[in-house]
C-alpha positions as CSV (number, residue, x, y, z in Angstrom):
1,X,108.6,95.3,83.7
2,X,110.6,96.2,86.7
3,X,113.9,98.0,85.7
4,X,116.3,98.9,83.3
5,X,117.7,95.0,82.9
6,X,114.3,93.8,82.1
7,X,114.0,96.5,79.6
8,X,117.0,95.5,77.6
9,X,116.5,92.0,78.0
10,X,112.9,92.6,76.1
11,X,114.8,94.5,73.3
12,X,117.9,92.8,73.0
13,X,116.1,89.6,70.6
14,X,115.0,92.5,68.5
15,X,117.8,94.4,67.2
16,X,118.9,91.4,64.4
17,X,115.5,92.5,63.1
18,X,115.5,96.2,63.8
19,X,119.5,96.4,62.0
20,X,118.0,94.4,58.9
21,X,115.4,96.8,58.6
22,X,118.0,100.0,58.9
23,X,117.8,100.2,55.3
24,X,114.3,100.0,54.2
25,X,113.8,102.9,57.2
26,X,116.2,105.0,55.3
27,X,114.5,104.4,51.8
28,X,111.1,105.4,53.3
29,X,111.9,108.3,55.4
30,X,110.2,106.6,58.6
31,X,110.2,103.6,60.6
32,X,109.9,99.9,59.6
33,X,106.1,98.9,60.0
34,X,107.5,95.8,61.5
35,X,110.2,97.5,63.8
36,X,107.0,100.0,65.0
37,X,105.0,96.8,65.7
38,X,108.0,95.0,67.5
39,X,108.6,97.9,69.6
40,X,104.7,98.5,70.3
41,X,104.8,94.6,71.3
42,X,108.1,95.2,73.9
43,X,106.3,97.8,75.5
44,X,108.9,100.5,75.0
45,X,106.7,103.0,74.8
46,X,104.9,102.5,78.8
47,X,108.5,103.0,80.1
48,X,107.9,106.5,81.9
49,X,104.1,105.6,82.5
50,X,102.9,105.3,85.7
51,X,101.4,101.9,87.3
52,X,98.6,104.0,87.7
53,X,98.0,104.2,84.3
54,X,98.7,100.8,83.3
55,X,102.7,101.8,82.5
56,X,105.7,100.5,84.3
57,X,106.9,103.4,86.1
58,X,110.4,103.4,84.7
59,X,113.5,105.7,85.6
60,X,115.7,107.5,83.5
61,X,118.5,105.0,83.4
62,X,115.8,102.8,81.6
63,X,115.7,105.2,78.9
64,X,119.2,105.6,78.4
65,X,119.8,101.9,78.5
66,X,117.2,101.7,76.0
67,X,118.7,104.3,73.7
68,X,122.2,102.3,74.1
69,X,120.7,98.9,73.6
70,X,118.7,100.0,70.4
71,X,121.2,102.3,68.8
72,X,123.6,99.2,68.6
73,X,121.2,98.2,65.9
74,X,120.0,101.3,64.2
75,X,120.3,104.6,65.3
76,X,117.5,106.2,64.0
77,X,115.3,103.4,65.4
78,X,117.0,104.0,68.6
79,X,116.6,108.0,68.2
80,X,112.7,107.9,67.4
81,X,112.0,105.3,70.0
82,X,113.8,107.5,73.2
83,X,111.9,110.6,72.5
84,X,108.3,108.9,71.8
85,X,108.8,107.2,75.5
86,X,110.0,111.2,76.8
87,X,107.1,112.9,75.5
88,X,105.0,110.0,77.2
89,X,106.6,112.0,80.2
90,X,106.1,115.5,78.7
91,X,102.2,114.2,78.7
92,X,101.9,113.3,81.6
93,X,102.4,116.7,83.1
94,X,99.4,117.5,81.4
95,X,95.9,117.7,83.6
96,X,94.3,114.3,84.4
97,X,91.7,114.0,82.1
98,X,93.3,115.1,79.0
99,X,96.6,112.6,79.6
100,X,94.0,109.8,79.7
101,X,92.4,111.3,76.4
102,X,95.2,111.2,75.1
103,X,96.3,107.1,75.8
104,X,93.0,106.2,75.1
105,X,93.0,102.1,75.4
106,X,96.6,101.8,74.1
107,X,97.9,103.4,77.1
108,X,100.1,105.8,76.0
109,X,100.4,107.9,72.8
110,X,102.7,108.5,70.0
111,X,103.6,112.4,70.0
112,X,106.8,114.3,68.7
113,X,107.0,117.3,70.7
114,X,108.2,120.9,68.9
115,X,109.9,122.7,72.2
116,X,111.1,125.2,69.8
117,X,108.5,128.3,70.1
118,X,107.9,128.8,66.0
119,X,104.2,129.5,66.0
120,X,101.3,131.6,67.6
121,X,98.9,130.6,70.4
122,X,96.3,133.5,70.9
123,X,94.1,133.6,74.0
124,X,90.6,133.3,72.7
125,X,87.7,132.8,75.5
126,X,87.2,128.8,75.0
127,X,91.2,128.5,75.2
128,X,93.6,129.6,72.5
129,X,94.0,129.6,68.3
130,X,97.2,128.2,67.4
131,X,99.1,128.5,64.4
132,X,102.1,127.9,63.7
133,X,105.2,125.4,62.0
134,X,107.5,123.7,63.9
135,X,110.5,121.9,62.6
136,X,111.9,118.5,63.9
137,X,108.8,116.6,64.6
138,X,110.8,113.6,65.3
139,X,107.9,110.8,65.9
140,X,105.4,112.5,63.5
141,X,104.9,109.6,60.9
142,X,103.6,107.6,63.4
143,X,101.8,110.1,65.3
144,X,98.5,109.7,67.4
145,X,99.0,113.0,68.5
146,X,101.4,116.1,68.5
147,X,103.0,118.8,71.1
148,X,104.0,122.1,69.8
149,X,105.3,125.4,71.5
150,X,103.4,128.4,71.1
151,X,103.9,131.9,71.8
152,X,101.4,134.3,73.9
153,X,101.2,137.4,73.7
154,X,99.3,139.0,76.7
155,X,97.1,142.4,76.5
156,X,100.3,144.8,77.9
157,X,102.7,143.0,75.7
158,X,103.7,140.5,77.9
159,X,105.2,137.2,76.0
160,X,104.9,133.4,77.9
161,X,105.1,129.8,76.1
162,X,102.6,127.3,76.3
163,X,102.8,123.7,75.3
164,X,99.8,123.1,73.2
165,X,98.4,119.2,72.5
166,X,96.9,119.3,69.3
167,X,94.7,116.0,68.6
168,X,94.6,114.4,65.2
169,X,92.6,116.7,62.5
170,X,94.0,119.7,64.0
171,X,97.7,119.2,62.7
172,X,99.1,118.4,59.3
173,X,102.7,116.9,58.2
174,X,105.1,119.0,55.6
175,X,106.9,116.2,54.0
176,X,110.3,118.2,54.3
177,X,112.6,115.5,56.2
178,X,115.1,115.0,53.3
179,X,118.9,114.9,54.9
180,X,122.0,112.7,54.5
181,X,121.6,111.3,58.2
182,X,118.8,110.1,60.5
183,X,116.4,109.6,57.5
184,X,114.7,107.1,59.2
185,X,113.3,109.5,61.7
186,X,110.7,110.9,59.4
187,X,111.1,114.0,61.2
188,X,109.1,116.3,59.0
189,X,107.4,119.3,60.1
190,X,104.2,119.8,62.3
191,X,101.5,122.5,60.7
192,X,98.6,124.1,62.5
193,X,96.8,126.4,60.7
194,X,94.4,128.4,63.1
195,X,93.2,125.6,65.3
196,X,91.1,125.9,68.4
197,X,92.2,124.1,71.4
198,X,90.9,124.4,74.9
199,X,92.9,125.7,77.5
200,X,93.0,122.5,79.6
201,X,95.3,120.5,76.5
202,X,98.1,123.8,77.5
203,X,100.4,123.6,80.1
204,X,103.1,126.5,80.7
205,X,106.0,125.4,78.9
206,X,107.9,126.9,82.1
207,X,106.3,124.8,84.6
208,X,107.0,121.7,81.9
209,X,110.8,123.0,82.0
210,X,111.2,122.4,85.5
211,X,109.1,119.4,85.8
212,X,106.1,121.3,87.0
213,X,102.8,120.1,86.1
214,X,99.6,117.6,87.1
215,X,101.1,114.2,87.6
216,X,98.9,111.3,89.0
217,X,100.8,109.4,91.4
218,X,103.7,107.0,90.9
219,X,104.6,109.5,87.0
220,X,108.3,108.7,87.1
221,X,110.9,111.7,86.8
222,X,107.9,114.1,88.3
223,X,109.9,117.3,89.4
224,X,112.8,116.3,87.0
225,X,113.9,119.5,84.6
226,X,113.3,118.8,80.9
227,X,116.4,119.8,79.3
228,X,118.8,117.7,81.4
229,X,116.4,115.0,80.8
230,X,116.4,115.8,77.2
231,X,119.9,115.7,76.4
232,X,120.1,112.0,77.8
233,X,117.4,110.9,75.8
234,X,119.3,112.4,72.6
235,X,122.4,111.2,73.4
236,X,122.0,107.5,74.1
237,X,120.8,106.7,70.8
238,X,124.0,108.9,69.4
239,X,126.4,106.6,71.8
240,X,125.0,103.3,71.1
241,X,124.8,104.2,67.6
242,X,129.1,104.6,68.0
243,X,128.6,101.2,69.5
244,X,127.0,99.5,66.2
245,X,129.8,101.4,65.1
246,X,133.0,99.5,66.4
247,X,131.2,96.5,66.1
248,X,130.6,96.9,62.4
249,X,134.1,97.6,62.3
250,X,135.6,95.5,64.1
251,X,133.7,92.4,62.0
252,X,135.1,94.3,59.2
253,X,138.6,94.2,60.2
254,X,138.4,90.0,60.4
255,X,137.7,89.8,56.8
256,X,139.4,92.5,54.9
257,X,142.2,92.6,53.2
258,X,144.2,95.5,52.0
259,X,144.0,97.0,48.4
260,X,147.4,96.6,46.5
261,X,149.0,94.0,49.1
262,X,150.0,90.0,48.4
263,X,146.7,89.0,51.2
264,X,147.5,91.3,54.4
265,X,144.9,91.1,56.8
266,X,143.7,94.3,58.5
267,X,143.3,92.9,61.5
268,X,146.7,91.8,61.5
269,X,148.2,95.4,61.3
270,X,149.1,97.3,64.8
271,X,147.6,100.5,63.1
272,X,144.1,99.0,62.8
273,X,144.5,97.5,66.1
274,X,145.6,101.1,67.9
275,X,142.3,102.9,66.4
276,X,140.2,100.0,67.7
277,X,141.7,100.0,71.2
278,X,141.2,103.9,71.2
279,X,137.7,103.8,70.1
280,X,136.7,101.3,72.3
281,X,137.8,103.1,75.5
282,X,136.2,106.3,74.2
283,X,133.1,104.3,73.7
284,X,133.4,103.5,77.2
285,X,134.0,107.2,78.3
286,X,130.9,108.3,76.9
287,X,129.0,105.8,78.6
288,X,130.3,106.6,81.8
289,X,129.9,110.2,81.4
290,X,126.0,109.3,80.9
291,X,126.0,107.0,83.4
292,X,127.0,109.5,86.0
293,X,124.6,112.3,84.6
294,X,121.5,109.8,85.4
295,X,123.0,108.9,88.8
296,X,123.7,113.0,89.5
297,X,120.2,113.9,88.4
298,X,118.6,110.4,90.5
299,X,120.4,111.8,93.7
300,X,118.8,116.0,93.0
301,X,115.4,115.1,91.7
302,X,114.7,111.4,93.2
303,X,113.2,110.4,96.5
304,X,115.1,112.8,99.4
305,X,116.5,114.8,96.8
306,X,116.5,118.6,96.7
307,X,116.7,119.7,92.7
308,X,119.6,121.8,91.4
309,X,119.9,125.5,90.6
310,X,120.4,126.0,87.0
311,X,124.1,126.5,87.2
312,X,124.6,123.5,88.9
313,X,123.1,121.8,85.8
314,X,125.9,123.1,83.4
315,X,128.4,119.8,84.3
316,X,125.2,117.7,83.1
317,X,124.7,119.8,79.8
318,X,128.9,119.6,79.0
319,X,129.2,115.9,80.1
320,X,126.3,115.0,77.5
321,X,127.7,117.2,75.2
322,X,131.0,115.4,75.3
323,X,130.0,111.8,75.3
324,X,128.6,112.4,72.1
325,X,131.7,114.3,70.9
326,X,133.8,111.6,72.1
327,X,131.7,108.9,70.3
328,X,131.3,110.7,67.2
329,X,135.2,111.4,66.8
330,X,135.4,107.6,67.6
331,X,133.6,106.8,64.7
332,X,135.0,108.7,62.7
333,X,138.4,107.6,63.3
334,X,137.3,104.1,62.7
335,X,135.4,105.0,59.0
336,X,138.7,107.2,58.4
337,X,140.4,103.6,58.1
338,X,137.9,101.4,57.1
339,X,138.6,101.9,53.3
340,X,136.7,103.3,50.4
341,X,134.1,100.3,50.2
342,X,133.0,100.9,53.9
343,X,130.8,103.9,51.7
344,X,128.8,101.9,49.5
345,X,125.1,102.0,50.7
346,X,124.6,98.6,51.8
347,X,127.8,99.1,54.5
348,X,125.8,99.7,58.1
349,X,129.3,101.8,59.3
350,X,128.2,104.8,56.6
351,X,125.0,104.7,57.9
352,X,126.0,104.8,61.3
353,X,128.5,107.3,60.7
354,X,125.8,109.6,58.9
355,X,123.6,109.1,61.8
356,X,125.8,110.0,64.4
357,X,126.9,113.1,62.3
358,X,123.3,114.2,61.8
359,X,122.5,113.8,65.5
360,X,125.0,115.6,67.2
361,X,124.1,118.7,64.8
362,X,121.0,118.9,67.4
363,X,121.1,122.3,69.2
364,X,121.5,120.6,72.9
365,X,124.9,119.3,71.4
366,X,126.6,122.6,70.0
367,X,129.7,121.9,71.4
368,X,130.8,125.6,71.8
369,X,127.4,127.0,73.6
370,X,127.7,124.4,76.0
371,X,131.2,125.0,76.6
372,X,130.7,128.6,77.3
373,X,128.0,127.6,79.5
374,X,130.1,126.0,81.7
375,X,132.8,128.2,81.1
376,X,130.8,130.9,82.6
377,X,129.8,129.3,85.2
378,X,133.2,128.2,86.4
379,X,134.2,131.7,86.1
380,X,131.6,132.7,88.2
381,X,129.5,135.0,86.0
382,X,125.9,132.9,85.6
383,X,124.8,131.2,83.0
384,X,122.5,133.3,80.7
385,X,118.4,133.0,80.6
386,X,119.0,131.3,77.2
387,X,121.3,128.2,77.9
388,X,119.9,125.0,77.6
389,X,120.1,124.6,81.6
């Protein structure tokens, strides 16, 4: 697999499949087995592998096309898929011999990754005991293996973050993941409960932030920051999800026909036909605004690139933040006049709608933090240590 084009082209005669499965994922809180095993067999999940390792070296526009592509069909499939292939990435910044642990034969490994700091790892003299429950473990019902943020305290009082891989045995799943969107994610809660774990399977979750770590030769997106990086991953799915969208609409439109009327198509009426036009040129926005955030980070972090200061990131964090914004208000214009049957269960534009909604409630896409970001920036004052930078 050579680029982003061959990419879609291997998951483009998948998503009939993956979009009839959309609503046995829901009922069981996870993926399909089928749309796992279709997915295994594209080889989504070598995208951000290196050659070296038997992956195929892939850039971030890859992954974005691939959250696009898929999210047409199911969101959540779309969603879980995007941040398995990331924290392929995440692993590899890890030392040598542990990343190839951690692949085994397969090649890669099916982790969800906690970046949220919820639990404890104590320096103890063969590495460090970690405890701890982190929330969002998107990935974890078909895990192989799990990262999780920990917490150390130092002997003056010092804190740092380490990302911690814990193996299977040494992690166990709440069942908590019971929402009105994204069900399909399975993204219950990752549990350690005093586990040992050397010091070589922790990396500082610093380093990991700005890209710094151990990767072999030919890792794609080495040096590349993890949050800008992140909030791509997140949003394609969200974006091509507004995709499945207007197309589930727009098939809608062709057949309907208006409660309490003599036959009057809805397709035929300029009103229907104004939302449509304005949804699909939002649709487009968001794209573009993606588009242009992978070309901006390609330029700072690729080949003869020089990296950004963290205030020069802020565009990247509101542009992401936008597209999504964009494409959910999209969809919700559509579903707004789509009538009252569009809500039955078996209607893919609820799903998608619930999706979208449940998605863009992740913290890289509050709409207001981002905008002050930015806002201070612009102004000149900084962005603050916090901000997702």
């Amino acid at each position: 697999m050579r680029d982003a084009e061959e990419l879609v082209a291997r998951v483009e005669p998948l998503l009939p499949t993956i979009a009839a499965n959309a609503a046995e994922g829901e009922r069981r809180r996870r993926l399909p087995d089928e749309t796992l095993a279709l997915l295994r067999d594209a080889e989504v999940f070598r995208a951000l592998v290196s050659p070296e390792r038997g992956g195929h070296g892939l850039g971030l526009d890859s992954v974005v096309a691939l959250g696009l592509t898929l999210g047409r069909a199911d969101t959540a499939t779309a969603w879980v898929t995007t941040f398995l292939v990331m924290h392929n990435w995440l692993l590899s910044m890890f030392p040598a011999a542990v990343v190839d642990d951690a692949f085994g034969d397969r090649g890669y490994a099916l982790a969800p990754a906690a970046l949220s700091p919820t639990g404890t790892a104590t320096p103890v003299p063969d590495g460090y005991r970690v405890s701890g429950r982190w929330s969002w473990g998107t990935g974890v019902m078909h895990a192989d293996a799990a990262l999780v943020t920990g917490v150390v305290t130092g002997d003056d009082g010092a804190l740092d973050l380490r990302m911690v891989l814990v193996l299977p045995g040494e992690f166990d799943v709440d069942d908590v993941w019971h929402t009105d969107g994204m069900r399909a994610t399975g993204s219950n809660d990752v549990v350690c409960r005093d586990v040992l774990v050397p010091a070589e399977r922790t990396v500082s979750f610093v380093d990991l932030a700005e890209g710094r770590g151990h990767p072999v030769a030919g890792t794609p997106l080495a040096g590349y920051p993890l949050v800008p990086v992140l909030c791509l991953t997140a949003a394609a799915p969200l974006v091509g999800g507004a995709g499945g969208a207007f197309e589930a609409y727009r098939a809608r439109l062709s057949e309907r026909v208006l409660a309490y009327t003599l036959g009057d198509r809805q397709a035929e009426k300029p009103s229907a036909q104004i939302r449509l036009a304005r949804a699909d040129v939002d649709l487009q926005a968001a794209r573009l605004l993606l588009d242009d955030c992978v070309r901006r980070l390609d330029r700072a972090y690729g080949p003869g690139g020089h990296g950004m200061a963290r205030a020069d990131r802020s565009p990247l964090r509101q542009a992401t933040v936008t597209a999504v914004h964009t494409a959910k208000r999209a969809v919700a214009s559509l579903c707004d006049a789509a009538g009252g049957s569009v809500h039955l269960l078996d209607q893919p534009l609820q799903r998608f709608q619930r999706d979208l909604n449940t998605g863009a409630g992740h913290a890289v896409f509050d709409e207001d933090r981002a905008a002050e970001t930015r806002g201070r920036v612009l102004v000149g004052l900084g962005p603050g240590p916090t901000d997702l930078l």
